[in-house]
N, C-alpha and C positions, 0 to 999 in steps of 0.2 A: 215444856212451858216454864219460865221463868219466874220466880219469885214475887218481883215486881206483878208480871201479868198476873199471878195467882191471887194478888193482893187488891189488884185492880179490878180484877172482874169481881170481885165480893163488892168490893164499893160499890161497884157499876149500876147493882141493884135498886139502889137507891133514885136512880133515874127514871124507872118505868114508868111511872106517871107523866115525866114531862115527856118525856121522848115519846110514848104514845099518842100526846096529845098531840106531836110534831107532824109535817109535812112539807114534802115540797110543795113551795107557789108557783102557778102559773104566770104571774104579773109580775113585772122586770122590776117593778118599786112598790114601796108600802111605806104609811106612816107610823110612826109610832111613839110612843111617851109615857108617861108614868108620873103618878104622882110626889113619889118619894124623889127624883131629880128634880131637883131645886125647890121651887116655890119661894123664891127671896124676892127682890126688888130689883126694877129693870137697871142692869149697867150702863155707863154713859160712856161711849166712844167716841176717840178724835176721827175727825172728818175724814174722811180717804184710806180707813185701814179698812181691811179684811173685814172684821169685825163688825164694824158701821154700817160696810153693804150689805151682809147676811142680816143686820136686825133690821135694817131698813125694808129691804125685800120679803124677811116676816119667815121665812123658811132656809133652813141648814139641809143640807142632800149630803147625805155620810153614803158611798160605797161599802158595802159590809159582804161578808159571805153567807147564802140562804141555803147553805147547803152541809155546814160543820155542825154537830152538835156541839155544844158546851160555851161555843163562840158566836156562830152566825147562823141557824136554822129557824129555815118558816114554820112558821105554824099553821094550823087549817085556814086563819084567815090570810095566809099568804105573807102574817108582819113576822121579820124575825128574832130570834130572842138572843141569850148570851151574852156573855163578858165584853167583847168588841161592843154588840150593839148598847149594852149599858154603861162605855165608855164615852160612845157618841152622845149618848141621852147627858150625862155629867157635860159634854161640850156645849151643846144646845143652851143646856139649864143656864151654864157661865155667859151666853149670851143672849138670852132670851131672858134670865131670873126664874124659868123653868122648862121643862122638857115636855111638849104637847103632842097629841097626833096632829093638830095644825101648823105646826114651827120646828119639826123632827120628821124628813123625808128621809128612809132607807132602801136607797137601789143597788140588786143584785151587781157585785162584784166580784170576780173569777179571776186566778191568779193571773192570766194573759191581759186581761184588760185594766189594770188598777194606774200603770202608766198613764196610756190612754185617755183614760176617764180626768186625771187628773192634769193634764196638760193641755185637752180640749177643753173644758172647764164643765163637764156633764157632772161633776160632782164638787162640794167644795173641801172634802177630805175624804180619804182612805180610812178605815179602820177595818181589816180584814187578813188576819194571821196575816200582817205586814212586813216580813223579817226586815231589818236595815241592813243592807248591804255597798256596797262602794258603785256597783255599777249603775244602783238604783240613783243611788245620791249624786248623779253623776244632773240626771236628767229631773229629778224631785230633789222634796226635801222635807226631812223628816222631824218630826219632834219625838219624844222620847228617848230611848226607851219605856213601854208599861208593862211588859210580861217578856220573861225569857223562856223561851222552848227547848226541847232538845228534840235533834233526828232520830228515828228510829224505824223498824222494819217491822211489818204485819206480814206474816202467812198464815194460808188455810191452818184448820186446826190438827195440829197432831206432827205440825213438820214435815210435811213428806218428802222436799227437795234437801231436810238437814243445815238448814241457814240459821248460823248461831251468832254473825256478825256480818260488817259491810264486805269483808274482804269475800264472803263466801257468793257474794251479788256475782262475781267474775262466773260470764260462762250461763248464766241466767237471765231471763226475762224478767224486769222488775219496771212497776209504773209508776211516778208523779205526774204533779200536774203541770201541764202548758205554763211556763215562766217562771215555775216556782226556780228555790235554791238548789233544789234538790238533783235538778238536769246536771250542773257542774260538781257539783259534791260525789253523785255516785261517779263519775266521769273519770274523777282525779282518786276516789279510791278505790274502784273497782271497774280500770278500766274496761274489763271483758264483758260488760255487762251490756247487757240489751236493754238500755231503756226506751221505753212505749210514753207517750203523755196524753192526758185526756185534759179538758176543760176540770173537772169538778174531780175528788177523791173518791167518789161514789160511783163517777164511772169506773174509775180502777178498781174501787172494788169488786163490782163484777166483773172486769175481766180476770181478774183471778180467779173466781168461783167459777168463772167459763175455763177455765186452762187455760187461758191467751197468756197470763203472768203468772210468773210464781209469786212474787212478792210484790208490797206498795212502799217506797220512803215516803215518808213526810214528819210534820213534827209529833212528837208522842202525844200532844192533847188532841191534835186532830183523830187519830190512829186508834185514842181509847174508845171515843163516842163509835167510832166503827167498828171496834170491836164487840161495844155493849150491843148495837141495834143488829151484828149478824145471829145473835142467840146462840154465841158457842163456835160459830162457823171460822171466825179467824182468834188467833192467838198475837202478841207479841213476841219478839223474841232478840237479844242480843242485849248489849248497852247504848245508848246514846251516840252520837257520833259527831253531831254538829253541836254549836250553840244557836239556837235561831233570837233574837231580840227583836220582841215586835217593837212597828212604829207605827204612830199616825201620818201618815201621806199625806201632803201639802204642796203647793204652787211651789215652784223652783226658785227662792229669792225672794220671798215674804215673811222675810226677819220677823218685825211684828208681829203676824200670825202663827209664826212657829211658835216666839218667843208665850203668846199669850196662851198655847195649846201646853208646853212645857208648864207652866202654870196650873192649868187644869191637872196635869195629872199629879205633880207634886202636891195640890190642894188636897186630891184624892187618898194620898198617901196620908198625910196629915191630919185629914177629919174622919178617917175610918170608911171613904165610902168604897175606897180601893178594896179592903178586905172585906165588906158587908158585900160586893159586887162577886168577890170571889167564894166565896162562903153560898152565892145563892148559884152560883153555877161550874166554875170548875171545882169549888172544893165538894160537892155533891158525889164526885169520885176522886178526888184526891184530899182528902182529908186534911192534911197538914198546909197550912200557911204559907208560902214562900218568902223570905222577905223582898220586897219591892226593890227591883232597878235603880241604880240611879240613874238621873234624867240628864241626856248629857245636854251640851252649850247649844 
């Protein structure tokens, strides 16, 4: 076990309350809101933007993940909680003047479907461990950077296949998920490797504990919350190996709307709610502060 891990799981403890209160939901959407996003005075938008039609129509649909702790996980009433989802609440608030369960719809979003969703128009942004990458931007389009991640590798506890880095994936079963980064990244550094993919991280995790995998990639704040809720069952282990930079996910060519979501989060950074947001849930196991992305053009 790694230092890092040994450091993390002490943290980790400090979750049991929320993470007990957690579950997964049955219902593919839920509302949600909160008082502390926004509460200002309604913004006035020019006619024909993004903007205009989400207050017009009285409700924002943010795709998120209901299934990550620290980012996107349901709770017993099925709404779910996390940094992502309290990014979408700060977007809502910017266009609403606040963030409501009537004007903040969050529908389950799985790394496979975040395209998708956003190109049929089932949502009106992404916010769900969203790495930015060139193939995405190809067919979306993203605003930020708000959070940078790094890749790294969970196994059962105790090491039993000996994996201390990615080169060690050659020759092993190891799973991510359906579309994430992580299909091409173990590919190009560990070509021998067998990768498996499921919809969600949670099913990867049990196929490891079934022996179907030795190990799972993904980005290390996904990987902690998994390692806190198996009780000791999986470990970290290795360095880093990617840089993941989330985005928010947007229509492909909605200058406007990227431009005014760039905004949000730079406000974010600005007025403290970027660190008050990280404070109430990833720094819960990661203690220390990161300082904030910048936001590119």
């Amino acid at each position: 076990m790694t230092r890092y891990t040994r450091t993390l799981l002490a943290l980790l403890s400090v979750l049991m309350l929320v993470v007990t209160a957690c579950g997964g939901g049955e219902e593919p959407s839920a509302s949600g809101g909160s008082e502390g996003a926004g509460g200002g005075e309604v913004p006035e938008f020019e006619e024909g933007t993004t903007m205009a039609e989400i207050q017009s129509e009285g409700t924002i649909t943010i795709g998120t993940k209901f299934d990550q702790p620290l980012f996107g996980l349901a709770n017993l009433e099925g709404v779910p909680e996390g940094f992502d989802v309290e990014m979408g609440k700060l977007v809502a608030a910017a266009i609403f003047g606040e963030s409501t369960p009537e004007n903040t719809e969050f529908t389950e979003a799985v790394s496979a479907n975040r395209e998708p969703f956003i190109q049929e128009g089932t949502v009106d942004i992404v916010i769900a461990t969203y790495t930015i990458n060139e193939e995405r931007d190809e067919v979306i389009d993203f605003a930020g950077p708000y959070y940078i991640a790094g890749g790294e590798i969970m196994v059962m506890e105790g090491n039993p296949e000996g994996i201390e880095a990615v080169e060690d994936l050659d020759g092993q079963a190891v799973c991510t998920a359906t579309g994430s980064t992580y299909v091409d990244s173990i590919a190009e550094q560990a070509p021998g490797a067998e990768v498996t993919t499921f919809d969600t991280y949670s099913e990867c995790a049990d196929a490891m504990t079934d022996g179907r995998v030795a190990a799972v990639a993904t980005d290390n704040v996904i990987l902690a919350g998994l390692v806190f809720q198996s009780d000791g069952a999986y470990e970290l282990v290795g360095e880093s190996f990617t840089e993941e930079p989330y985005g928010i996910g947007l229509e492909e060519g909605d200058t406007e709307f990227k431009e005014f979501l760039n905004g949000v989060i730079t406000n974010s950074y600005e007025s403290g709610e970027w660190e008050r947001i990280y404070g109430d849930t990833i720094g819960q196991v990661i203690e220390e502060v990161p300082e904030p992305p910048p936001v590119e053009g």
